[in-house]
N, CA, C and O of each residue as an XYZ file, in Angstrom:
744
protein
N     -17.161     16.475     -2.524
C     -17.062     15.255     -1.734
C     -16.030     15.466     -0.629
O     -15.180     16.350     -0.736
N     -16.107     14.548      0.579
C     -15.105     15.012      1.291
C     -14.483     14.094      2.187
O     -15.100     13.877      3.230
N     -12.863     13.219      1.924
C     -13.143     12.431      2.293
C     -13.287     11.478      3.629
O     -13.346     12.243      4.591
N     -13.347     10.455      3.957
C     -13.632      9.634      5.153
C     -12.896     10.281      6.479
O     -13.418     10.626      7.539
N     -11.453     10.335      6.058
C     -10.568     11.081      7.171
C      -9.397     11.844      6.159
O      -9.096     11.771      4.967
N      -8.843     12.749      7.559
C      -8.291     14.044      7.091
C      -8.683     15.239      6.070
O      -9.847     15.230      5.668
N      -7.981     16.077      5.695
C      -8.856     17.363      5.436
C      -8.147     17.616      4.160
O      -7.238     18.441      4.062
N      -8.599     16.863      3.153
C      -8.183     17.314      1.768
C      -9.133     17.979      0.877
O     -10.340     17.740      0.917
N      -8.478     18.991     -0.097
C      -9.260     20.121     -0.887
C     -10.104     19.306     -2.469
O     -11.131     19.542     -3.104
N      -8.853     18.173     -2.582
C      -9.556     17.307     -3.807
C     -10.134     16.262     -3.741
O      -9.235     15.506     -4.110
N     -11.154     15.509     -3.502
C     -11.149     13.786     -2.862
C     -12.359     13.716     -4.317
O     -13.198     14.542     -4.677
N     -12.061     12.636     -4.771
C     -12.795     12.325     -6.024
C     -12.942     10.177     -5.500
O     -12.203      9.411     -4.881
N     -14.064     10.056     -6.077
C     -13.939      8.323     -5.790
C     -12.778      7.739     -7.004
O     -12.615      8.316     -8.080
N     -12.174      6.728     -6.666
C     -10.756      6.669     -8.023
C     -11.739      6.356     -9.508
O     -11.443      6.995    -10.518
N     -12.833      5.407     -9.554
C     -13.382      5.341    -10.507
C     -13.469      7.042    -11.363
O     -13.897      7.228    -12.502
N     -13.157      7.654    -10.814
C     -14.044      9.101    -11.705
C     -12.393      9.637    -12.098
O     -12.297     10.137    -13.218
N     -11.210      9.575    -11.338
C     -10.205      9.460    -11.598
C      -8.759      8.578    -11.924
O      -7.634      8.563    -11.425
N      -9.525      7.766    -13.183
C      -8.446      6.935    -13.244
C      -7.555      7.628    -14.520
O      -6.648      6.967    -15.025
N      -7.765      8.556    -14.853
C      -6.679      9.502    -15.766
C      -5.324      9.507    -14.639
O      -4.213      9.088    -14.966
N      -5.690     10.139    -13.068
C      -4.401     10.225    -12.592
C      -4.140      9.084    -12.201
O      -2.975      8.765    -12.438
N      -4.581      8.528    -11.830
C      -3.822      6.663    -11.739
C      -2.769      5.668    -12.827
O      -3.083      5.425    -13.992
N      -1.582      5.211    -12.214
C      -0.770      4.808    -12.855
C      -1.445      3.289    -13.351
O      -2.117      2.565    -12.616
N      -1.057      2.978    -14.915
C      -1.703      1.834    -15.209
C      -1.916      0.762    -14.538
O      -3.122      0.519    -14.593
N      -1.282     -0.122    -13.839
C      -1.677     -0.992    -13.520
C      -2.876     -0.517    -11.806
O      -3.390     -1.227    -10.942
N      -2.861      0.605    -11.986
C      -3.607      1.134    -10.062
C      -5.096      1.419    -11.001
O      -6.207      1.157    -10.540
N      -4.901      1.928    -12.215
C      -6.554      2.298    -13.060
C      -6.694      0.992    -13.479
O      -7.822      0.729    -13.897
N      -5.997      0.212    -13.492
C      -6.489     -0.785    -14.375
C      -7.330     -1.799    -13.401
O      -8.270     -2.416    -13.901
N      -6.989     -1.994    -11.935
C      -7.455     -2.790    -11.066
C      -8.563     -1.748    -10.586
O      -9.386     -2.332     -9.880
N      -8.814     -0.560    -10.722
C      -9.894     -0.041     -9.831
C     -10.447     -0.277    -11.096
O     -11.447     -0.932    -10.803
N     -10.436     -0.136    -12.618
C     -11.702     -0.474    -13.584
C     -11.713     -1.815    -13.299
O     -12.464     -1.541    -12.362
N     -11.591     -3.043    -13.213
C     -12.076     -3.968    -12.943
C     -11.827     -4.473    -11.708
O     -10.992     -5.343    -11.463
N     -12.560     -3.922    -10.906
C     -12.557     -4.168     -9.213
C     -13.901     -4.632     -8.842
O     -15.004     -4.168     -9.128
N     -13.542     -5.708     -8.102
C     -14.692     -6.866     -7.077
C     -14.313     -7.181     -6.279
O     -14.630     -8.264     -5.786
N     -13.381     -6.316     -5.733
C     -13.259     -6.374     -4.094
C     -14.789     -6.220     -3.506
O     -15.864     -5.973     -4.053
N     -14.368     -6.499     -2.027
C     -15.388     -6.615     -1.276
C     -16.866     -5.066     -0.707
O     -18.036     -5.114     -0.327
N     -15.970     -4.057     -0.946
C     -16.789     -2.433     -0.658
C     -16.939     -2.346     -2.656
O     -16.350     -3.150     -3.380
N     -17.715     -1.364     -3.119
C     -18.092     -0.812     -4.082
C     -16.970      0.526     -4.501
O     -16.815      1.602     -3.923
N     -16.220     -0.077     -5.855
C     -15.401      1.097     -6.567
C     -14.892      2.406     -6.056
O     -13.816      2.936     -5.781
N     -16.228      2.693     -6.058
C     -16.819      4.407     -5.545
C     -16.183      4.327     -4.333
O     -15.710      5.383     -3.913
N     -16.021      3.095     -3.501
C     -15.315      3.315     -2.046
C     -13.931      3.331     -1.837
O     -13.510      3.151     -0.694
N     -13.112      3.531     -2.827
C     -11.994      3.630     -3.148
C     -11.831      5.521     -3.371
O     -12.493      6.197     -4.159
N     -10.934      5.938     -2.573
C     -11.318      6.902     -2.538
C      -9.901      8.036     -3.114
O      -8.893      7.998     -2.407
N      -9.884      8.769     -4.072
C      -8.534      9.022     -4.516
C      -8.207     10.496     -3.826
O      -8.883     11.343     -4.409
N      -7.699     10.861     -3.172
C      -7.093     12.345     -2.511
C      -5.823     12.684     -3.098
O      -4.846     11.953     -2.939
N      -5.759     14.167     -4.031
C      -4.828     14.999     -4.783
C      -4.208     15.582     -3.327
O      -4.558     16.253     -2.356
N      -3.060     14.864     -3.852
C      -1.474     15.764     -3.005
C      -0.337     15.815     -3.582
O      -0.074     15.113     -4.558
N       0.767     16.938     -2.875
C       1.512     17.334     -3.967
C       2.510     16.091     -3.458
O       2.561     15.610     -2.326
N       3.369     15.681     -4.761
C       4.422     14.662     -5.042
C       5.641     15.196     -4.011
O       6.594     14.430     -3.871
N       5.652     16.212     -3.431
C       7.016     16.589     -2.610
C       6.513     16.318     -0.830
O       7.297     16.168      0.107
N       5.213     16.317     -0.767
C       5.116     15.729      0.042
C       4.605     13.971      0.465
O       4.089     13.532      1.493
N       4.826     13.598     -0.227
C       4.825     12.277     -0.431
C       5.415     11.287      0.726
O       4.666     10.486      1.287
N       6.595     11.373      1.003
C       7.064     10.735      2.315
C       6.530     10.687      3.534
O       6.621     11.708      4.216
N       5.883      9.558      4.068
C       5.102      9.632      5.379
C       5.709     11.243      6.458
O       4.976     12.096      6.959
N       6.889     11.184      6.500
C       7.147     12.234      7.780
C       6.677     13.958      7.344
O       6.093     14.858      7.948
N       7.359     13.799      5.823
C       6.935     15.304      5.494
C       5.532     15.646      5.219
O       4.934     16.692      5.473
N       5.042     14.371      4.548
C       3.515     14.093      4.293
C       2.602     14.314      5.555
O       1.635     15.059      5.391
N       2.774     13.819      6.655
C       2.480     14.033      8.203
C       2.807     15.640      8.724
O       2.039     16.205      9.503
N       3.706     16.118      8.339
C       3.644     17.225      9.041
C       3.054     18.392      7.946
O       3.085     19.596      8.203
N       2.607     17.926      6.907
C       1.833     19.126      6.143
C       0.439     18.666      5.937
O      -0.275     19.561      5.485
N      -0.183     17.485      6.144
C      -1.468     17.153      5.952
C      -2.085     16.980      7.411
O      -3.292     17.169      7.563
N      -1.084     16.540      8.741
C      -1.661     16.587     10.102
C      -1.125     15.415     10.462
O      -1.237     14.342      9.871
N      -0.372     15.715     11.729
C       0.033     14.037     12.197
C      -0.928     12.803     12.533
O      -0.635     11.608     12.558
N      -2.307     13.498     12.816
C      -3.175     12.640     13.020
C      -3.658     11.720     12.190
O      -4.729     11.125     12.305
N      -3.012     11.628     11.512
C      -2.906     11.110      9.735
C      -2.328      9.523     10.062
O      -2.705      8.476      9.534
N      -1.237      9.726     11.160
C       0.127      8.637     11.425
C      -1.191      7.003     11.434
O      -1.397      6.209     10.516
N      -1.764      7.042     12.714
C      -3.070      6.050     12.976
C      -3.660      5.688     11.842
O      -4.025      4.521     11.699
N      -3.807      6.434     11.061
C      -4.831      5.865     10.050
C      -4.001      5.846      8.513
O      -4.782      5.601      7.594
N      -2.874      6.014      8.170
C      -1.845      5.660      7.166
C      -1.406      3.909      7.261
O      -1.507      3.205      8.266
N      -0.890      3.480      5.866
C      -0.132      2.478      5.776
C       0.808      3.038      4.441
O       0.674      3.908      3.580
N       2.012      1.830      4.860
C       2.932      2.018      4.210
C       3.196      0.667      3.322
O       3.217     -0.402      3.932
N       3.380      0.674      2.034
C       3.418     -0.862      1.188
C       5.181     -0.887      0.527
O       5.568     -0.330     -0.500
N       5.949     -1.659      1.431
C       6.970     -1.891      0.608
C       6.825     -3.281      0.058
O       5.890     -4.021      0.365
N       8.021     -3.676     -0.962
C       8.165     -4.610     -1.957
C       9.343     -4.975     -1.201
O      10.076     -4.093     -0.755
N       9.643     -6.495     -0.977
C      10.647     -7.166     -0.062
C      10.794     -8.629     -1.191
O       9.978     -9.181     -1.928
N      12.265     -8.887     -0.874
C      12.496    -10.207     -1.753
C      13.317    -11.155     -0.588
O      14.238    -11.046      0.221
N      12.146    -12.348     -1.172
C      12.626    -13.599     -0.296
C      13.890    -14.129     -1.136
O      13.862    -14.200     -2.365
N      14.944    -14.475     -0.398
C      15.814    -15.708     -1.425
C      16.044    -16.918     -0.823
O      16.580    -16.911      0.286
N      15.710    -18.062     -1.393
C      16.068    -19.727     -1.376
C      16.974    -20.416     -2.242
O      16.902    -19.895     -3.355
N      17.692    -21.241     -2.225
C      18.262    -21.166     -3.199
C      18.441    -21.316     -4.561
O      18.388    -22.188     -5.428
N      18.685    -20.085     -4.419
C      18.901    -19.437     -5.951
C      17.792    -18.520     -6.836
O      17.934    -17.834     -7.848
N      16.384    -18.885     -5.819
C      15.292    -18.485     -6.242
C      14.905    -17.068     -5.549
O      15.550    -16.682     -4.574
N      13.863    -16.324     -6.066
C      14.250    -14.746     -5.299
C      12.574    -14.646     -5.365
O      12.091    -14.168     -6.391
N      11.658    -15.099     -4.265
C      10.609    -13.967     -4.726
C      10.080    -12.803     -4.142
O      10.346    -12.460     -2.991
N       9.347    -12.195     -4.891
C       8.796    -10.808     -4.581
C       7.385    -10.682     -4.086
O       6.424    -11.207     -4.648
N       7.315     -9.856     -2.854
C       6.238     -9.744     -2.275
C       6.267     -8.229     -1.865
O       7.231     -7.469     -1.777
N       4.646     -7.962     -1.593
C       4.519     -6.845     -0.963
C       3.764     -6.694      1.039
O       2.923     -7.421      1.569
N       4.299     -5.825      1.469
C       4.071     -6.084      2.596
C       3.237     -4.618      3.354
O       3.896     -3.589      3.502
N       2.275     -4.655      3.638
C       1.271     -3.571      4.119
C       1.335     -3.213      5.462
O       0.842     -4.173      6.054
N       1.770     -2.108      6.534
C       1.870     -2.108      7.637
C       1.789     -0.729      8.358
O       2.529      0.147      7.909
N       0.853     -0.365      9.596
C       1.145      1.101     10.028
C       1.993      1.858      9.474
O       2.982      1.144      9.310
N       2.268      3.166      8.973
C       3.093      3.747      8.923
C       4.118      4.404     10.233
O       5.272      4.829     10.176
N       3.439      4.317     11.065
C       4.384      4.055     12.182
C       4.996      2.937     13.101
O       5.480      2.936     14.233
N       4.710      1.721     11.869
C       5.919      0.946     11.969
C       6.923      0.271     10.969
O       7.264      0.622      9.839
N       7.268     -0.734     11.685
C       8.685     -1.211     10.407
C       8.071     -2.691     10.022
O       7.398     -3.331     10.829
N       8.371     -3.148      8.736
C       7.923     -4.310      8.550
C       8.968     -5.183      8.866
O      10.126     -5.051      8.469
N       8.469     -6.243      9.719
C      10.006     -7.342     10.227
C       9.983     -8.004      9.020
O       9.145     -8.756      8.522
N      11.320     -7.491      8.536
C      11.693     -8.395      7.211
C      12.321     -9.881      7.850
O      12.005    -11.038      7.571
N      13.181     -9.433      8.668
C      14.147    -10.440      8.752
C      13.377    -12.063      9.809
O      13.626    -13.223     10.137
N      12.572    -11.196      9.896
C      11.825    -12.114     11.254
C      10.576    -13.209     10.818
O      10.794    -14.412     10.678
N       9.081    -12.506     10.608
C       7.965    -12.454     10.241
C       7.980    -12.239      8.394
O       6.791    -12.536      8.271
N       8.270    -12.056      7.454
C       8.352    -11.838      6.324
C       9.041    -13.114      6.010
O       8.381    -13.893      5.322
N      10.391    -13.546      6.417
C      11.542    -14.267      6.120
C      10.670    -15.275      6.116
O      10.405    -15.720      4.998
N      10.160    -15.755      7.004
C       9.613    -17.297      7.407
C       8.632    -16.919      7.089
O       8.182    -17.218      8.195
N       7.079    -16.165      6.176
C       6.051    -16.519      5.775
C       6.573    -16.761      4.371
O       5.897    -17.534      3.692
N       7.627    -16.251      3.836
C       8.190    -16.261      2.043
C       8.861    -18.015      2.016
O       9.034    -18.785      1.071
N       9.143    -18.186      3.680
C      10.083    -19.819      3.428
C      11.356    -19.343      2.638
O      11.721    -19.801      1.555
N      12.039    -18.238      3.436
C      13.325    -17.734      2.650
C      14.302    -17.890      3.304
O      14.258    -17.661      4.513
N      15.297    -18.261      2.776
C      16.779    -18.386      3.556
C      17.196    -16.767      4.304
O      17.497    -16.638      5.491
N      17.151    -16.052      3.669
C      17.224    -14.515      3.526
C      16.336    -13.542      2.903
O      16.062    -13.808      1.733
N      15.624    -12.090      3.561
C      14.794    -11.541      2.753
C      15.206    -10.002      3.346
O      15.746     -9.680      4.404
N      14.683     -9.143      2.132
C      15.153     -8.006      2.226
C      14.517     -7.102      1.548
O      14.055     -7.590      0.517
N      14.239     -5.760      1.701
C      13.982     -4.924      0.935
C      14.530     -5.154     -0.655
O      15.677     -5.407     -1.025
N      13.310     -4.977     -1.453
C      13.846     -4.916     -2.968
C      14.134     -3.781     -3.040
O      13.745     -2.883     -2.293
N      15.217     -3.654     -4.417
C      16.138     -2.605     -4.722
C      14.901     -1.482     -5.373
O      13.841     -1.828     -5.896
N      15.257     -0.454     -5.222
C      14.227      0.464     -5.942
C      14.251      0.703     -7.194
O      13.786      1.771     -7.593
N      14.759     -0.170     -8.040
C      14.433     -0.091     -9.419
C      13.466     -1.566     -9.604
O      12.524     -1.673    -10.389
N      13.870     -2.430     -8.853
C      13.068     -3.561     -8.894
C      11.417     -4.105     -8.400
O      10.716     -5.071     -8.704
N      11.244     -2.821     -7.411
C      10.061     -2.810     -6.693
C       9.386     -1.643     -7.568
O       8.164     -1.575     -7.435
N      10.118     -0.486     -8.655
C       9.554     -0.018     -9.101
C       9.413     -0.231    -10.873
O       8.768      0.517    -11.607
N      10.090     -1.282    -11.249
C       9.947     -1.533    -12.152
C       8.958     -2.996    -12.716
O       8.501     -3.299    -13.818
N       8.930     -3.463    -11.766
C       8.101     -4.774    -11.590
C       6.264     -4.429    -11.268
O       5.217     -5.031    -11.507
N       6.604     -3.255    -10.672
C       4.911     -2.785    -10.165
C       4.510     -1.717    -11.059
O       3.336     -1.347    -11.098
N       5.636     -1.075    -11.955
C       5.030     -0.335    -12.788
C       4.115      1.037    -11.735
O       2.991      1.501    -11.926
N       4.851      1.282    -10.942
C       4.004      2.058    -10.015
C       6.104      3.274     -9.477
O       7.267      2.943     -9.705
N       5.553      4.494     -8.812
C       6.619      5.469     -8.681
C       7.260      4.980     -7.091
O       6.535      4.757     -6.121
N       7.896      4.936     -7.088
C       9.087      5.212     -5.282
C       8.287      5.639     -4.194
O       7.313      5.419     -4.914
N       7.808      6.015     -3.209
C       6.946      6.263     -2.349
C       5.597      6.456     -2.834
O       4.865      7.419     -2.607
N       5.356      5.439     -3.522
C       3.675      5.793     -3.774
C       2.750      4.780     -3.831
O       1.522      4.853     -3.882
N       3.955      3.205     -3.809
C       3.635      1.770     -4.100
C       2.036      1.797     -3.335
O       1.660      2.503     -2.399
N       1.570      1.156     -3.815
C       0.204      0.957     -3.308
C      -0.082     -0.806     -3.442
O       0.287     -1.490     -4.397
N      -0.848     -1.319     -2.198
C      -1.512     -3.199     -2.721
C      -1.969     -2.983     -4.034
O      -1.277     -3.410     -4.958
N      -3.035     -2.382     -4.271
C      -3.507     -2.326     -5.353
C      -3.217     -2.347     -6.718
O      -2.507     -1.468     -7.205
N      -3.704     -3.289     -7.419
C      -2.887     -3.279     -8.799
C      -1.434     -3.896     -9.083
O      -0.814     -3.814    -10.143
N      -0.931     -4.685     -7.616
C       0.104     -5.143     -7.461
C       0.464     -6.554     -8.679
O      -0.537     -7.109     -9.134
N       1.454     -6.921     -9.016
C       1.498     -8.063     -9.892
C       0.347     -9.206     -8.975
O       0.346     -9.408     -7.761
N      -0.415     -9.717     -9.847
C      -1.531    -10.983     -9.158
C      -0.255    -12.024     -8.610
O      -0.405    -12.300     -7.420
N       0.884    -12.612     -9.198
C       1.196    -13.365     -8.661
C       1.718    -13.294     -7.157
O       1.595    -14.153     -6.284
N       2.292    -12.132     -7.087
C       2.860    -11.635     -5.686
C       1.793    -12.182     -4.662
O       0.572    -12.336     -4.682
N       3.202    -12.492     -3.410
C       2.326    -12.652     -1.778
C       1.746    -11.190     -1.556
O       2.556    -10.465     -2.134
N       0.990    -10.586     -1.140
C       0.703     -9.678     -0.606
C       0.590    -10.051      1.090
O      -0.163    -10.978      1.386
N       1.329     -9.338      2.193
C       1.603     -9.647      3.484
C       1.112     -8.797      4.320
O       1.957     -8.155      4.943
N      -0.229     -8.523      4.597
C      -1.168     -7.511      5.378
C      -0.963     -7.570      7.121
O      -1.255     -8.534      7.829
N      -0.356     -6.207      7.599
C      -0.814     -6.427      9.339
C      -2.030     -6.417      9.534
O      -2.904     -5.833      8.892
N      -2.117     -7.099     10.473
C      -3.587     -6.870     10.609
C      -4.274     -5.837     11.258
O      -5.484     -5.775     11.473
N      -3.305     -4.945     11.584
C      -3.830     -3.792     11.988
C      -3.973     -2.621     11.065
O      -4.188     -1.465     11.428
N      -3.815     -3.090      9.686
C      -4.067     -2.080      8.804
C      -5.470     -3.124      8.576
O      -6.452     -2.542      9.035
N      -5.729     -4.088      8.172
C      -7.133     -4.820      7.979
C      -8.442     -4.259      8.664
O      -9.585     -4.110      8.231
N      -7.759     -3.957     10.102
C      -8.961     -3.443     11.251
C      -9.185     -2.236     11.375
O      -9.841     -1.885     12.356
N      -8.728     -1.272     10.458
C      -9.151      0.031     10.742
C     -10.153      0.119      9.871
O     -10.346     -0.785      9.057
N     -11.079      1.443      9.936
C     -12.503      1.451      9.399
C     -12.045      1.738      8.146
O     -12.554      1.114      7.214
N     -10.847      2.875      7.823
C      -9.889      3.562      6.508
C      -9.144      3.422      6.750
O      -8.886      3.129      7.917
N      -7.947      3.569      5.495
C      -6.579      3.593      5.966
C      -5.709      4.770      4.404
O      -5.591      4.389      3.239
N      -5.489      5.451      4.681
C      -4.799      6.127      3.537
C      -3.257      5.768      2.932
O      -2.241      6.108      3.538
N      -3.244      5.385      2.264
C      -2.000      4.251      1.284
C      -1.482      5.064     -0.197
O      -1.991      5.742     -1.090
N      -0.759      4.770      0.007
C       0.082      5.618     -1.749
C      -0.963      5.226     -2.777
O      -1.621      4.211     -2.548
N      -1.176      5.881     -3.823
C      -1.585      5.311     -5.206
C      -1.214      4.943     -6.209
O      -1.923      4.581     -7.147
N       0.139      4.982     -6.163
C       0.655      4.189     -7.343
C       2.067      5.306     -7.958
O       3.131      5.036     -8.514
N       1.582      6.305     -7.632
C       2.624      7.458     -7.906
C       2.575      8.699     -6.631
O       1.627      9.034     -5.921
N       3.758      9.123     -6.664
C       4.037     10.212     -5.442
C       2.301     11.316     -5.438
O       1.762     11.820     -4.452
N       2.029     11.348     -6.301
C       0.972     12.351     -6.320
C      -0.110     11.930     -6.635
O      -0.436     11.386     -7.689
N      -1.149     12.327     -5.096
C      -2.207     11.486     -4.916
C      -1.670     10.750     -3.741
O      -0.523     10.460     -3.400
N      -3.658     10.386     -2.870
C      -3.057      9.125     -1.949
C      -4.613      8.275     -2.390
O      -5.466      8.841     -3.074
N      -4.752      7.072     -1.945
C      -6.251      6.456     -2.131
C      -6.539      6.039     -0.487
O      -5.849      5.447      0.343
N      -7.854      6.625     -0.441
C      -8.359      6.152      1.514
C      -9.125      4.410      0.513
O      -9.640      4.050     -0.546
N      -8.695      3.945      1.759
C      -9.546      2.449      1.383
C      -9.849      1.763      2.937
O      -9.140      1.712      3.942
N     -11.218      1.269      2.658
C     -11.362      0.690      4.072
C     -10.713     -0.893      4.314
O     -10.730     -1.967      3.714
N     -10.204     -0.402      5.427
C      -9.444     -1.553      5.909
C      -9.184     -2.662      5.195
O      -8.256     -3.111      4.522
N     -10.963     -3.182      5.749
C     -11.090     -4.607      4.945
C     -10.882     -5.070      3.496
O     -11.005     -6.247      3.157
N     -10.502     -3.890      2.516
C     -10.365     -4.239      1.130
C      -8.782     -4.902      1.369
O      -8.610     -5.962      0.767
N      -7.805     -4.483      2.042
C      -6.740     -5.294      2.248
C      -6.712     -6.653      2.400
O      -5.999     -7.236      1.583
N      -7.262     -7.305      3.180
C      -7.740     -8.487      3.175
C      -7.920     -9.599      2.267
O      -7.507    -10.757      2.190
N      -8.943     -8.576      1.381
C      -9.431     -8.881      0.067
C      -8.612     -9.240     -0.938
O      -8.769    -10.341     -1.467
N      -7.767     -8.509     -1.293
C      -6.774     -8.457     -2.219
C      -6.357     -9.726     -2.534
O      -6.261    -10.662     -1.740
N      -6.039     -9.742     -4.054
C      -5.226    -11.160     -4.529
C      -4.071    -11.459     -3.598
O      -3.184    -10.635     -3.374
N      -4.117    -12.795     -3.008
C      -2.983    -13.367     -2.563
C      -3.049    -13.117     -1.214
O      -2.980    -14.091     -0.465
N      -3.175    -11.940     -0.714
C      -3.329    -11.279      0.515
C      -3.079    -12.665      1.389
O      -3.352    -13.838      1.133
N      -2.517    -12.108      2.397
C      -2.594    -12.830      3.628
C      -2.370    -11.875      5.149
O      -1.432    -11.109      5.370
N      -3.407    -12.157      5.980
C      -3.506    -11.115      6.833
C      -2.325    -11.581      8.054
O      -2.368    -12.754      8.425
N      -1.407    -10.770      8.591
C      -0.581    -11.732     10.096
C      -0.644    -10.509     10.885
O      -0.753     -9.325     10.563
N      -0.521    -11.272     12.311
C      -0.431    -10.120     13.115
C       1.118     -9.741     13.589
O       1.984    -10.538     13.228
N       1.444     -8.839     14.201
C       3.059     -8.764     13.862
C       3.842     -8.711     12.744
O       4.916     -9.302     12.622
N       3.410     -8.131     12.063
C       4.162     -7.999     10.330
C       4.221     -6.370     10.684
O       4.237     -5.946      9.528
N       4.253     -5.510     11.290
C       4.977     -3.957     11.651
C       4.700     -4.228     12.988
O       3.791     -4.641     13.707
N       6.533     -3.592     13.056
C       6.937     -3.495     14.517
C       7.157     -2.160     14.777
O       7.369     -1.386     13.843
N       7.131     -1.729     16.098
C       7.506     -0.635     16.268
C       8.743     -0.027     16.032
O       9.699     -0.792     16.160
N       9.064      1.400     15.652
C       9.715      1.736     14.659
C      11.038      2.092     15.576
O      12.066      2.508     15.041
């Protein structure tokens, strides 16, 4: 198989690989009704050291940058109350926490969650967070310029491995909400 974009040696659909998928990322592709078919979920083997968009980019092809997203975990606070969301955006940009995030959460203050908290809550590894399989209650906060691409290649849940998914399954997603201006330039 080979997949949609860029030039990887392993591309399997995730259904056929949910052994390497972290539980809660196998657990949402076995019961998935998103909007494309399972099989269109697409899982690509890469090594865990290249994992970080920049090093990841310069050993898989920068042409990669356009068609990547990046999913961090950001916490709104009100008072006294803290919630957690995830936020989907180019990888060549930044998600406006303080701006666009702050005021869709209705937060006094919002910020990157701590990395034990974004990785202990998602049950998913440090650069690998993926929408998928995210806690159902969470906002999920989509640019919409990751929505409009035909693919987009996104972490899977752990450093090793990425999943291509078309655009529009972002959208889809529990909670999801699509904005425009949610990644700024970097």
């Amino acid at each position: 198989m080979r997949a949609p974009l860029g030039d990887f040696d392993v591309v399997h659909p995730a259904p056929e690989v949910l052994g390497l998928l972290v539980a809660p990322v196998a657990e949402a592709v076995r019961g998935w009704s998103g909007p494309v078919p399972a099989d269109e979920l697409i899982h690509v083997d890469t090594d865990p050291q290249w994992a970080d968009t920049a090093t990841f980019l310069e050993h898989y092809g920068p042409e990669l940058l356009d068609q990547s997203a990046n999913c961090v975990v950001v916490a709104g606070k009100r008072g006294g109350e803290t919630t957690l969301a995830a936020c989907v955006v180019l990888s060549g940009t930044r998600v406006d926490v303080n701006g666009v995030v702050r005021r869709q959460l209705g937060a006094r203050k919002a910020s990157f969650a701590p990395m034990d908290t974004a990785t202990g809550e998602t049950g998913m590894e440090y650069g690998g967070i993926t929408p998928i399989g995210l806690p159902a209650a969470w906002p999920l906060l989509v640019d919409a310029a990751v929505a409009d691409l035909p693919y987009v290649l996104v972490g899977s849940g752990s450093r090793r491995g990425k999943l291509i998914v078309p655009g529009k399954v972002f959208a889809a997603l529990p909670n999801a909400v699509v904005i425009e201006g949610l990644g700024v330039a970097g």
